[in-house]
C-alpha positions as CSV (number, residue, x, y, z in Angstrom):
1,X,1.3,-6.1,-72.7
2,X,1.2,-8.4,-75.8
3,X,0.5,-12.0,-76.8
4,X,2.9,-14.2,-77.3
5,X,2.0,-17.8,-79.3
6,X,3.3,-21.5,-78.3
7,X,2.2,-23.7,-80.5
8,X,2.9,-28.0,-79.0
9,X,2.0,-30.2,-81.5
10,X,2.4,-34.0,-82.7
11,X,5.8,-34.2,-84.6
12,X,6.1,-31.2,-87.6
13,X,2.9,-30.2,-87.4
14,X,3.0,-27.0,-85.7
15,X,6.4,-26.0,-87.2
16,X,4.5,-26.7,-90.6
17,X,1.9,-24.3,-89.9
18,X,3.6,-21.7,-88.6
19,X,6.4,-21.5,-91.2
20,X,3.4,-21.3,-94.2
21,X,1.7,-18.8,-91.9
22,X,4.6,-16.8,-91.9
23,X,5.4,-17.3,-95.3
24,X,1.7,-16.3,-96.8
25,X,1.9,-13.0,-94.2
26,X,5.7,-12.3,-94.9
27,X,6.7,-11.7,-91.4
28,X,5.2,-12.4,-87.9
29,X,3.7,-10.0,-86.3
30,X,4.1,-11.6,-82.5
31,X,6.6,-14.1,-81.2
32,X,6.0,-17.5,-81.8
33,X,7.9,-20.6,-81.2
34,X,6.7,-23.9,-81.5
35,X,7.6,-27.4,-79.3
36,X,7.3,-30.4,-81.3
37,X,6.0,-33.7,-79.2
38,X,7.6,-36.9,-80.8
39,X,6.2,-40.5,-79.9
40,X,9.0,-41.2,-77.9
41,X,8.9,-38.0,-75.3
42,X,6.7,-38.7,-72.2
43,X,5.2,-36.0,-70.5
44,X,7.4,-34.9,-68.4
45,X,9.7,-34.4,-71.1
46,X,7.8,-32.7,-73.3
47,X,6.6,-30.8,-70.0
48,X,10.4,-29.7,-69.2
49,X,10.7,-28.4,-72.3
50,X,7.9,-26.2,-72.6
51,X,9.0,-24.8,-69.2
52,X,12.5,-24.1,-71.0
53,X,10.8,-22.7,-73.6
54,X,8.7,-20.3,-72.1
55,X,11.4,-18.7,-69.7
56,X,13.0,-17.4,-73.1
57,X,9.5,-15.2,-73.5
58,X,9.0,-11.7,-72.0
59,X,7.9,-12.4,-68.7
60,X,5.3,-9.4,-68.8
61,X,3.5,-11.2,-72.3
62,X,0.0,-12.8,-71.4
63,X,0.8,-16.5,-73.1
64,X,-1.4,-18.4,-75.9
65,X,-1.2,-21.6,-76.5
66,X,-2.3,-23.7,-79.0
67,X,-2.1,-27.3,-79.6
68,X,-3.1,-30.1,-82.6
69,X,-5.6,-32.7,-80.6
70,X,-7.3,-31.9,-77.2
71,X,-6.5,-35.0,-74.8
72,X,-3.2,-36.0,-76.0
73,X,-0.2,-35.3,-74.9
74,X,0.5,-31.4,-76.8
75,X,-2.7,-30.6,-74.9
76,X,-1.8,-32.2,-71.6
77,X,1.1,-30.3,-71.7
78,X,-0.2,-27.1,-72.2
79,X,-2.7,-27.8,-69.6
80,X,0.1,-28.4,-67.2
81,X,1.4,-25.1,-67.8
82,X,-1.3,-23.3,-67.1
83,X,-1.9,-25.4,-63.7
84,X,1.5,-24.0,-62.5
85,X,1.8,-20.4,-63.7
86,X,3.1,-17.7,-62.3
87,X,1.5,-14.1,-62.6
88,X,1.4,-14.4,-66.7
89,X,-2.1,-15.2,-68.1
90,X,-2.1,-18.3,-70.3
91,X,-5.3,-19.4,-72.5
92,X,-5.0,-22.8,-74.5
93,X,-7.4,-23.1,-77.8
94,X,-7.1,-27.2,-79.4
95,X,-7.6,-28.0,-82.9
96,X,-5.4,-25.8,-84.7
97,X,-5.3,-25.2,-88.2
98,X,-4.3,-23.0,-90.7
99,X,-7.0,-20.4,-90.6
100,X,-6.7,-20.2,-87.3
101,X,-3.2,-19.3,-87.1
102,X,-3.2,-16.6,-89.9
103,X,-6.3,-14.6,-88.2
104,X,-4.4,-15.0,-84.8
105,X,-1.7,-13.3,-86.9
106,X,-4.0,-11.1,-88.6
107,X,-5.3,-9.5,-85.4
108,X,-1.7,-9.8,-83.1
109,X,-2.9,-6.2,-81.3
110,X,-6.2,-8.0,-79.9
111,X,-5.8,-8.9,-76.1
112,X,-5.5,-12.9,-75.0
113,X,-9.1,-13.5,-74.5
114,X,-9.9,-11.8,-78.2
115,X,-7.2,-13.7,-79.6
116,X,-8.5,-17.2,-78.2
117,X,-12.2,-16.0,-79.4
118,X,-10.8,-15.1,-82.8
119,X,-8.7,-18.4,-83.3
120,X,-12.0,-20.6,-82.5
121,X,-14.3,-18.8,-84.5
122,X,-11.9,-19.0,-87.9
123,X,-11.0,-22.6,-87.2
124,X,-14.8,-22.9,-87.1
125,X,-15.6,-21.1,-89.9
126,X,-12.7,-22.5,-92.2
127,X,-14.6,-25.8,-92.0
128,X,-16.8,-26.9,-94.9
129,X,-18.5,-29.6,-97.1
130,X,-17.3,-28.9,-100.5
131,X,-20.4,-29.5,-103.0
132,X,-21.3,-28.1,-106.3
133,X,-23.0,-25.7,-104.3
134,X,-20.2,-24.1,-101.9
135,X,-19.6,-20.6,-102.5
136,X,-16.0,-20.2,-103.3
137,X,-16.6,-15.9,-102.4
């Protein structure tokens, strides 16, 4: 069984990410498709076509979903699918970045649960307060 990754994001933001993450690793070592939310889709919308969405994915791959902003609409979304899902496992993981989505990438073979564990734990340790002091190594 592997992981596939659905990223729902505000506007570009996911399709952004993904399409540097893709271009710094040089391929994509899982599937990954991303839903853009604009400021004119309600939820339902948005809803319907994350539904749509993940009936093109193997129906035997656990599901991973990662969104820009917990509490807006990406997020409610996601949350929503995992309220009404079928046998597949799906874990949601907010505040994506950059880091994040390369080590997701970095470590595809990882199980869902790892996979959430290892997206947090980058996205936390990516953050910093740049001083003379920071260690660049």
């Amino acid at each position: 069984m592997s992981v596939t990754l659905l990223l729902i994001t505000h506007d570009d933001i996911g399709s952004s990410l993904l399409n540097t993450a893709i271009n710094m690793m040089g391929i994509s070592p899982m599937v990954c498709k991303n839903l853009k939310i604009t400021a004119q889709m309600d939820i339902e919308q948005g809803y319907a076509q994350a539904v749509q969405l993940c009936e093109t994915f193997d129906e035997n791959d656990e599901l991973l979903i990662l969104t820009d902003m917990y509490g807006s609409t990406p997020s409610n979304i996601a949350i929503k699918l995992t309220e009404n899902t079928t046998s597949r496992q799906r874990l949601i993981v907010t505040g994506i970045n950059l880091p994040m989505l390369v080590r997701i990438m970095n470590y595809a073979h990882l199980s869902l649960t790892e996979l959430a564990e290892k997206a947090c734990s980058s996205a936390a340790d990516s953050i910093f307060i740049v001083t003379e002091e920071t260690d660049c190594d």
